[in-house]
C-alpha positions, 0 to 999 in steps of 0.5 A: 569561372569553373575553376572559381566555383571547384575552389570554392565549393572544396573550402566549404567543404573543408568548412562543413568538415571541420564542424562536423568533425569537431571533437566532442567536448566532455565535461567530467562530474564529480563522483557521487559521493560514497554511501556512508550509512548512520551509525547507531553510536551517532544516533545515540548522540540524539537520543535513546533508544526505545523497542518498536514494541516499546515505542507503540505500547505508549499508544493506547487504541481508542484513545487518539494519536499521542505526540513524542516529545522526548529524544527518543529513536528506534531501529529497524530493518526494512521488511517492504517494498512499494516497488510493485505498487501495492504499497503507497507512500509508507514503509516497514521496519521490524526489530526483535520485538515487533515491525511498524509502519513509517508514513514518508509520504513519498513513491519509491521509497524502495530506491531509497529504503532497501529491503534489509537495510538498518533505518533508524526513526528519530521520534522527537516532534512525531505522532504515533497513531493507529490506521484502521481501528473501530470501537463496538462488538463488530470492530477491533484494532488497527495498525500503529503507525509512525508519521506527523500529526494530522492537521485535518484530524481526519486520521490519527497520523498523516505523511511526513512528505517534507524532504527537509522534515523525512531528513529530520527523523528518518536516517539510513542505517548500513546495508543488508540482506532481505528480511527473512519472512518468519512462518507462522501458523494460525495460532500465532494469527492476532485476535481483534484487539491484537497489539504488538504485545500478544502479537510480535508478528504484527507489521512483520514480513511472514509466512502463511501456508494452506490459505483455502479461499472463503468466496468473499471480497470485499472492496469500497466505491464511491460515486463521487469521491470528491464528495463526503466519502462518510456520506451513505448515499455515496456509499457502495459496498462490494461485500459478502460474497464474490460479486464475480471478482476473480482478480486480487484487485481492480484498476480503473479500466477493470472497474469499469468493465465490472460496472458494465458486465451488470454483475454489480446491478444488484448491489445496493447504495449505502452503508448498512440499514440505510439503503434507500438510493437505488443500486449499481443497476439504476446508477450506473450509466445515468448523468443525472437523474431527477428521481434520485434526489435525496437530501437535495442531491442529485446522484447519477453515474457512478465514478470509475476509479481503482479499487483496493480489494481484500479477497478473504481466505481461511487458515484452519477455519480463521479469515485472512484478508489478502489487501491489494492495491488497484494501483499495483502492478498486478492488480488485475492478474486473475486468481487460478481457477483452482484456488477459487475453487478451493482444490487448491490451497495459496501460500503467501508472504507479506506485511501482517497488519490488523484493519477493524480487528480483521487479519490482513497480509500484504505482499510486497511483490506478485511472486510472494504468491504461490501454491501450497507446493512453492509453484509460482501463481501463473499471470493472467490478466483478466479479461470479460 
């Protein structure tokens, strides 16, 4: 019996054995098919090729988003990165004459959009609007951007986001080496009705040095952003002077935290001449109070969300908004004491774009920031 039960236990050994040493089948899957970039040639088989400086001179401020509706293409190299996060779902190229915004519509576009790479936009069937621009004394231009009609009409353009549509207009050209950024002093900075005709800089990658901190922020909350967002009493503007913001912008748990500091208290609710709903202080930790009904709305705790933030600097005496996003990587670095404290001047590369006839730069990475004298900005997260 003992003899019965060693042979049987070595077959079930031999068995287990077997299974466990059976050899690993490998399945072997084609190569992924070589990169063959789009030629200009091939291009030309669809239509002509127009500047970007030609394409947005067929866009007038003002006067709304136009349709293309020729066989028309331009040709850039790519001069942004999403990968940092602080750009979202849009792109830029740059030609001799002037750099634009393409809206994808996608995250990560930096996989497939490599900085230096040659895109070419096919323009048939697309819009060309401007982001940002305001009528009157206090306003100015904004950026002319490429992308699809707007069906809500809330904006000139919106998202192309469709594979099939991104596929249909925008083709991947050849390979190449980063843009170089161009530097640029302030007389080469566009005024507020700049458009890529007295400013080829605007939607480029550039330079600026000797930017002294000018003790401002500015950034826009709301306490319900799922209400009207044009709504003053859902309205709060974090502006005019620091506020106590030392950070390049805010993510949601830094927000927070600024709202429970009680630094914010004192700001008021609602756009300018038309703040009669209370401020930070009264709202920010109430549920629903009965007091502040207006116009049969119950206004109570103020939402908490990320915040894009500009932090203004001067350039020989002119204002740059710095724009970051509170979804980027580094939004919540803290700014070094002495640039807050103007002993110290920051040098930066990035987008240069126009919003309301403002100035602004946006970087493409963290280390686009350094000091005067090239020395990186040292990462420290801010903390209360």
């Amino acid at each position: 019996m003992k003899k019965a039960f060693i042979i049987l236990a070595a077959a079930l050994a031999a068995l287990v054995s077997c299974e466990e040493w059976e050899p690993v089948y490998t399945l072997e899957y084609d190569e992924p098919a070589a990169f063959e970039p789009v030629t200009l040639e091939q291009m030309q088989q669809m239509g002509k090729k127009i500047t970007i400086a030609q394409l947005a001179a067929k866009y007038t401020p003002g006067a709304g988003a136009i349709k293309i509706q020729e066989d028309l293409f331009i040709a850039g190299k790519v001069c942004s990165s999403d990968k940092s996060g602080n750009i979202y779902k849009s792109f830029y190229i740059q030609d001799e004459t002037g750099g634009m915004e393409i809206k994808a519509g996608r995250s990560s576009l930096y996989s497939d959009y490599h900085e230096g790479q040659t895109v070419y936009v096919y323009l048939n069937g697309m819009s060309v609007g401007m982001y940002g621009y305001k009528s009157g004394n206090y306003g100015g231009n904004g950026m002319v951007q490429v992308g699809l009609e707007d069906p809500t009409g809330e904006y000139e353009t919106s998202y192309i986001e469709v594979p099939m549509l991104i596929d249909k207009h925008i083709f991947k050209g050849e390979l190449g080496d980063p843009v170089e950024p161009t530097t640029i002093d302030s007389s080469k900075l566009p005024g507020k009705n700049g458009t890529i005709a007295n400013c080829k800089y605007l939607g480029e990658l550039v330079h600026l040095d000797g930017l002294k901190y000018a003790d401002n922020v500015f950034t826009l909350l709301y306490l319900n952003s799922n209400d009207n967002k044009k709504e003053s009493s859902n309205r709060i503007f974090v502006a005019d002077q620091t506020w106590g913001v030392k950070t390049w912008a805010m993510s949601k748990n830094l927000m927070s935290k600024y709202l429970e500091s009680g630094l914010w208290d004192a700001i008021k609710i609602g756009n300018s001449g038309d703040q009669k709903y209370g401020t930070v202080g009264d709202h920010k930790d109430a549920k629903d109070i009965l007091g502040n009904l207006v116009n049969g709305k119950h206004y109570g705790d103020i939402e908490r969300q990320a915040a894009t933030l500009s932090q203004y600097f001067t350039m020989d005496g002119l204002e740059v908004a710095v724009r970051s996003s509170g979804y980027g990587r580094f939004g919540d670095y803290k700014i070094p004491d002495d640039i807050l404290d103007g002993s110290k001047t920051l040098s930066v590369t990035g987008i240069l774009t126009l919003y309301q006839g403002s100035v602004q730069i946006t970087v493409n990475s963290y280390e686009d920031f350094t000091y005067a004298d090239g020395t990186p900005l040292p990462k420290e997260t801010m903390t209360f």
